[in-house]
N, C-alpha and C positions, 0 to 999 in steps of 0.2 A: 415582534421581536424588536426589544430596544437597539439604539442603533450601536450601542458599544458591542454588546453580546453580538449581533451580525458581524460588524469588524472583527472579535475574536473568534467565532466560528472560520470566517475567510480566512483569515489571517492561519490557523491551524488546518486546514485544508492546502493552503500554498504551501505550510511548512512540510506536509506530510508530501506532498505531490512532489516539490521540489526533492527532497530526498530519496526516493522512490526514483526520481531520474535523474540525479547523480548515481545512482546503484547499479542503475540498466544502464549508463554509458560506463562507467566503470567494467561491469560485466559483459559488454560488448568489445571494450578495446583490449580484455586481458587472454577473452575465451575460455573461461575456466571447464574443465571437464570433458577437455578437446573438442570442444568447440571451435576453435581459434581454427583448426580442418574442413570447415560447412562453411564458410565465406568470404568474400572480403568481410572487412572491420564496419562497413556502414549496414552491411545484411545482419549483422551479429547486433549492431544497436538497437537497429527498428524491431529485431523479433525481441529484444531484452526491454523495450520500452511497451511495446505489445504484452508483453506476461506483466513487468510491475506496473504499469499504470490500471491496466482494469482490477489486477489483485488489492491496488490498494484503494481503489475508490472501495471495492466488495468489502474487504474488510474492514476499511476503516471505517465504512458505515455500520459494519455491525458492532463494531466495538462501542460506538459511540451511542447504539442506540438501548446497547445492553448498561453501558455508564448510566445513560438517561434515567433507565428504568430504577437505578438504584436498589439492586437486590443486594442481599448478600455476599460475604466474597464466594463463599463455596456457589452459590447458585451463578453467579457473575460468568465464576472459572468456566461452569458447567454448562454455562449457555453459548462462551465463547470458542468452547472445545467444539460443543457439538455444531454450531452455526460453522466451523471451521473445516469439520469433516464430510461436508457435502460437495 
C-alpha cells in the first residue's frame, strides 16, 4: 500500500470513528428514548460508545469492502443490505 492511500485509508477510518463518538456522547448526555431513566449520564456514554464503536468499525468494513469490490450499484445496494441484515 503506497504511503499516501495508507494516510487516506487512516485518515477516513478517524473521520469515521471520531464521528461515531461524537453521536454516542451526544446520545448519552441527551438519553433519548428514556433512556436518560437507566443511569447517571457517564453509564449512558460508555453503553452509547459500546453500540457505535463496534457498529461502526462492522460496518464500515463492509461498506468499504463491498466499494472495493466495484460491482454494480444494484448489486453494491444488495450486498450492503444484506451484509447489514445479519
Amino acid at each position: 500500500m503506497s504511503e499516501a492511500r495508507r494516510s487516506d485509508f487512516l485518515r477516513d477510518w478517524a473521520v469515521d470513528l471520531a464521528i461515531a463518538s461524537v453521536c454516542a456522547i451526544f446520545f448519552g448526555l441527551i438519553g433519548p428514548f428514556g433512556s436518560y431513566l437507566n443511569g447517571p449520564t457517564w453509564q449512558r456514554v460508555v453503553f452509547q460508545l459500546a453500540c457505535f464503536l463496534p457498529g461502526i468499525l462492522l460496518f464500515g468494513s463492509l461498506i468499504r469492502v463491498v466499494l472495493r469490490l466495484r460491482l454494480n450499484p444494484a448489486m453494491t445496494w444488495m450486498s450492503i443490505l444484506l451484509g447489514s441484515s445479519s
